[in-house]
VEXDREN-2710 file (C-alpha; in Angstrom, 1 decimal):
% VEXDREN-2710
k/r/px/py/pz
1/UNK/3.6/-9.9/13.0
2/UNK/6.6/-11.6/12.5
3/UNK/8.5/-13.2/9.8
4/UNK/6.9/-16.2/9.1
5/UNK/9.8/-17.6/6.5
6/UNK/13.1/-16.6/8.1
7/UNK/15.8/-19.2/6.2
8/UNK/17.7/-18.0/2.9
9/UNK/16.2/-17.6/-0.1
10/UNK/12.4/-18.1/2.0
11/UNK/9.5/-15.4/1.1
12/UNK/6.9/-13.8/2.9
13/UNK/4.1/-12.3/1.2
14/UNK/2.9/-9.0/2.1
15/UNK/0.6/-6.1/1.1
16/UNK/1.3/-2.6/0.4
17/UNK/-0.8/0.7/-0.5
18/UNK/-0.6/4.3/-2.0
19/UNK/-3.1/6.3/-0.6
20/UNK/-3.7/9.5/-2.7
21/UNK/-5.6/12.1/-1.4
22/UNK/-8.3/14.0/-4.0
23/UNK/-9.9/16.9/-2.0
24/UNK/-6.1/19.0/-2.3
25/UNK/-6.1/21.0/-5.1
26/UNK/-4.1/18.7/-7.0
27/UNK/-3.4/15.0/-6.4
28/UNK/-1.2/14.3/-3.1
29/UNK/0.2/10.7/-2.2
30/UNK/0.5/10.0/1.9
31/UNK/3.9/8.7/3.2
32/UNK/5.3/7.7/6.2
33/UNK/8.8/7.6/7.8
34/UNK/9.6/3.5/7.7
35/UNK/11.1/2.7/11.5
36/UNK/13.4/0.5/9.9
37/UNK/14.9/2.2/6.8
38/UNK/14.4/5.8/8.0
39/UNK/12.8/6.3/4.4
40/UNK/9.4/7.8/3.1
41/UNK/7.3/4.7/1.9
42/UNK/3.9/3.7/0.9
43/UNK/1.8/1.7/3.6
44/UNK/2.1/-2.4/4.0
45/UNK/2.7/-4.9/6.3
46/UNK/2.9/-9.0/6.6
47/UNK/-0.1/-10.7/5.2
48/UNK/-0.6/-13.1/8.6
49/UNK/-1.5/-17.0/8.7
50/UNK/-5.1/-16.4/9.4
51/UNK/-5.6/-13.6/6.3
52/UNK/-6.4/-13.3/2.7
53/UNK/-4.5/-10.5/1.0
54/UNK/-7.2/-8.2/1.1
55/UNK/-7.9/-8.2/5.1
56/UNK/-4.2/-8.1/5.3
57/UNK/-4.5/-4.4/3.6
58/UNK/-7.2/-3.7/5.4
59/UNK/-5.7/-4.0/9.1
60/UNK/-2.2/-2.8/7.5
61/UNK/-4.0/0.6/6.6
62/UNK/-5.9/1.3/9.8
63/UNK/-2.5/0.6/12.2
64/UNK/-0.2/2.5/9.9
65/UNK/-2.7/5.3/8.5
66/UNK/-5.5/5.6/10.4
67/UNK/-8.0/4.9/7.3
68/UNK/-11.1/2.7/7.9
69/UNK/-11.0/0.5/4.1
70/UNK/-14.3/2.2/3.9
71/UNK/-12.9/5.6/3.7
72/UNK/-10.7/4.5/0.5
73/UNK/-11.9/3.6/-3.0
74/UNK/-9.3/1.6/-4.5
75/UNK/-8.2/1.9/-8.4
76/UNK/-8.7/-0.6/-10.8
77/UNK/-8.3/-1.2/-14.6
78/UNK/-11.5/-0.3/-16.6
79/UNK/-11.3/-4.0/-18.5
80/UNK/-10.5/-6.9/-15.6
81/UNK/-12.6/-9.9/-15.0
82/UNK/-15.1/-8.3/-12.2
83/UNK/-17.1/-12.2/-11.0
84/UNK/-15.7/-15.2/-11.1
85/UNK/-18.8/-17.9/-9.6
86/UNK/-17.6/-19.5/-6.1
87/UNK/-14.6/-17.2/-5.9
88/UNK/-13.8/-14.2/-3.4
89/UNK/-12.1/-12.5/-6.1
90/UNK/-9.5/-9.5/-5.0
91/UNK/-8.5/-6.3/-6.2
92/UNK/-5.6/-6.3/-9.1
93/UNK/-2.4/-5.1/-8.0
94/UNK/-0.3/-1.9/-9.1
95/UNK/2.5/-4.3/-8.6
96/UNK/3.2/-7.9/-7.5
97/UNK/6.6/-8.3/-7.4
98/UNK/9.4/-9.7/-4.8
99/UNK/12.4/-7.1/-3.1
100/UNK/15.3/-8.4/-0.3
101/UNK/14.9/-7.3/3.0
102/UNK/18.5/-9.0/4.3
103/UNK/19.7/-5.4/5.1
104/UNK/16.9/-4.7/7.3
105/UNK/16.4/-8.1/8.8
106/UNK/17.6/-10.5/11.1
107/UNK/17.8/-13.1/8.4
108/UNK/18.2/-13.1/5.0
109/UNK/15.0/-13.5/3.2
110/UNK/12.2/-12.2/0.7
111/UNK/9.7/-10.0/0.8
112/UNK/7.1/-10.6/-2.1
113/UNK/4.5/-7.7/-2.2
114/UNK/1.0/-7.0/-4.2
115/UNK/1.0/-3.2/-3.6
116/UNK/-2.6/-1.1/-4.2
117/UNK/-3.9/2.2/-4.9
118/UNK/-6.3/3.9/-3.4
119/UNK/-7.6/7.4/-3.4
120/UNK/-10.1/9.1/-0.5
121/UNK/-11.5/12.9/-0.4
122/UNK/-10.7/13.1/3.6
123/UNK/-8.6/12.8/6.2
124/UNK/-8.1/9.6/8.3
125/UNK/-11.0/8.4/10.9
126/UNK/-8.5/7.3/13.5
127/UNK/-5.4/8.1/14.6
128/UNK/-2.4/5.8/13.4
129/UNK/-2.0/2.5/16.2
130/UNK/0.6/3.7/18.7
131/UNK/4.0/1.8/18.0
132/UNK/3.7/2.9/14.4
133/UNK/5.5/5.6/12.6
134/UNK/3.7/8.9/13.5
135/UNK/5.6/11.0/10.8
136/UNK/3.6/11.2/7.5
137/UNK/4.1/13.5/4.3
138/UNK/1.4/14.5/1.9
139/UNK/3.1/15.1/-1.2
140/UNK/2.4/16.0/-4.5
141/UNK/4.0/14.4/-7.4
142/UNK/6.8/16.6/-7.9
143/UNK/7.4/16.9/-4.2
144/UNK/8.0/13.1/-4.6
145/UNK/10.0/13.1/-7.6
146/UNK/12.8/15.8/-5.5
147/UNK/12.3/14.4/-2.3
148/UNK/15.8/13.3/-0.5
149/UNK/14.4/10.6/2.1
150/UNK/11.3/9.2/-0.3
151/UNK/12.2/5.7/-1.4
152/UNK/13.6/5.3/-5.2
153/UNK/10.7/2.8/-6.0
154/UNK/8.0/4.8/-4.1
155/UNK/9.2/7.4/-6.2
156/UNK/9.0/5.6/-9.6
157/UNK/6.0/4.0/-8.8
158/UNK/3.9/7.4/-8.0
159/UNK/5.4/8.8/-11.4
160/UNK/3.4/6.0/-13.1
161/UNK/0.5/6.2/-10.7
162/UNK/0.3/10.0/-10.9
163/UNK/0.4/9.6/-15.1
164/UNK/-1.3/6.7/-15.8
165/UNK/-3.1/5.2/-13.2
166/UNK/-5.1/8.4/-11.8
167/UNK/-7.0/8.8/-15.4
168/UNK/-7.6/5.4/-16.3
169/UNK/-8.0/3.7/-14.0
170/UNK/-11.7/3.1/-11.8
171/UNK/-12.2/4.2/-8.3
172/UNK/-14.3/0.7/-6.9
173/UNK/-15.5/0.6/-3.1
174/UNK/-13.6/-1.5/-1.0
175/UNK/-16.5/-3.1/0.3
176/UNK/-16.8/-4.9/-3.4
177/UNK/-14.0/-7.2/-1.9
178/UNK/-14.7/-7.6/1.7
179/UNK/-16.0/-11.0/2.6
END
């Protein structure tokens, strides 16, 4: 999709994800080669008119992994408000935070992300949608941490998701937040 805000200092929201795989024998995040910044990167995408943030991450997965949601549990803290009455309410973020993309796009404008974690004990369902990048890593944290070409905050992020989000945090099905 495109940029929907394009003018200085204008945001777009998008999603993002870390898929770890479990059935290695140890942990191992999956990356792929971003076409724009030639840099290893978690998964994510534009979070369209018509979409909540969660179907967003759903359709943002399938094209760029080839993971059905339904493959995926994603992590959540233990203590977190679970129902709220008349509310669709979404997974908690690893992050939510904003980053500049003016180096990368046309205009010079924001991205502001909610970025997941999920986890899986297989390989992907389908193969990843034809015009996106077909070169993934499976990496282990260390592999991360002395990686060249993995990006500096994919690379702190999986530090703290290898150390503290792995062991305390739930695995919950996806299909707890699909409408």
């Amino acid at each position: 999709m495109p940029h929907i805000h394009t003018n200085p200092g204008e945001h777009d929201h998008t999603v993002s994800a870390y898929i770890i795989r479990l059935d290695f024998d140890e942990p191992k995040m999956i990356l792929h080669l971003h076409k724009k910044v030639h840099v290893y990167l978690n998964f994510g995408g534009h979070i369209e008119i018509n979409e909540n943030p969660w179907q967003a991450i759903e359709h943002e997965i399938l094209e760029e992994s080839g993971y059905n949601i339904n493959q995926l549990k994603v992590l959540q803290p233990k203590n977190r408000i679970k129902k709220l009455t008349g509310n669709l309410l979404h997974p908690i973020p690893l992050t939510y935070g904003t980053h500049d993309i003016s180096e990368i796009a046309e205009s010079k404008h924001l991205h502001t992300d909610s970025s997941f974690v999920f986890v899986t004990n297989e390989p992907p369902g389908h193969k990843i949608s034809a015009g996106e990048s077909q070169d993934i890593i499976i990496l282990n944290k260390d592999e991360i941490a002395s990686h060249d070409n993995v990006g500096l905050f994919v690379k702190e992020a999986s530090e703290y998701i290898f150390k503290e989000v792995l062991p305390n945090w739930e695995q919950v099905d996806t299909a707890e937040f699909t409408d």
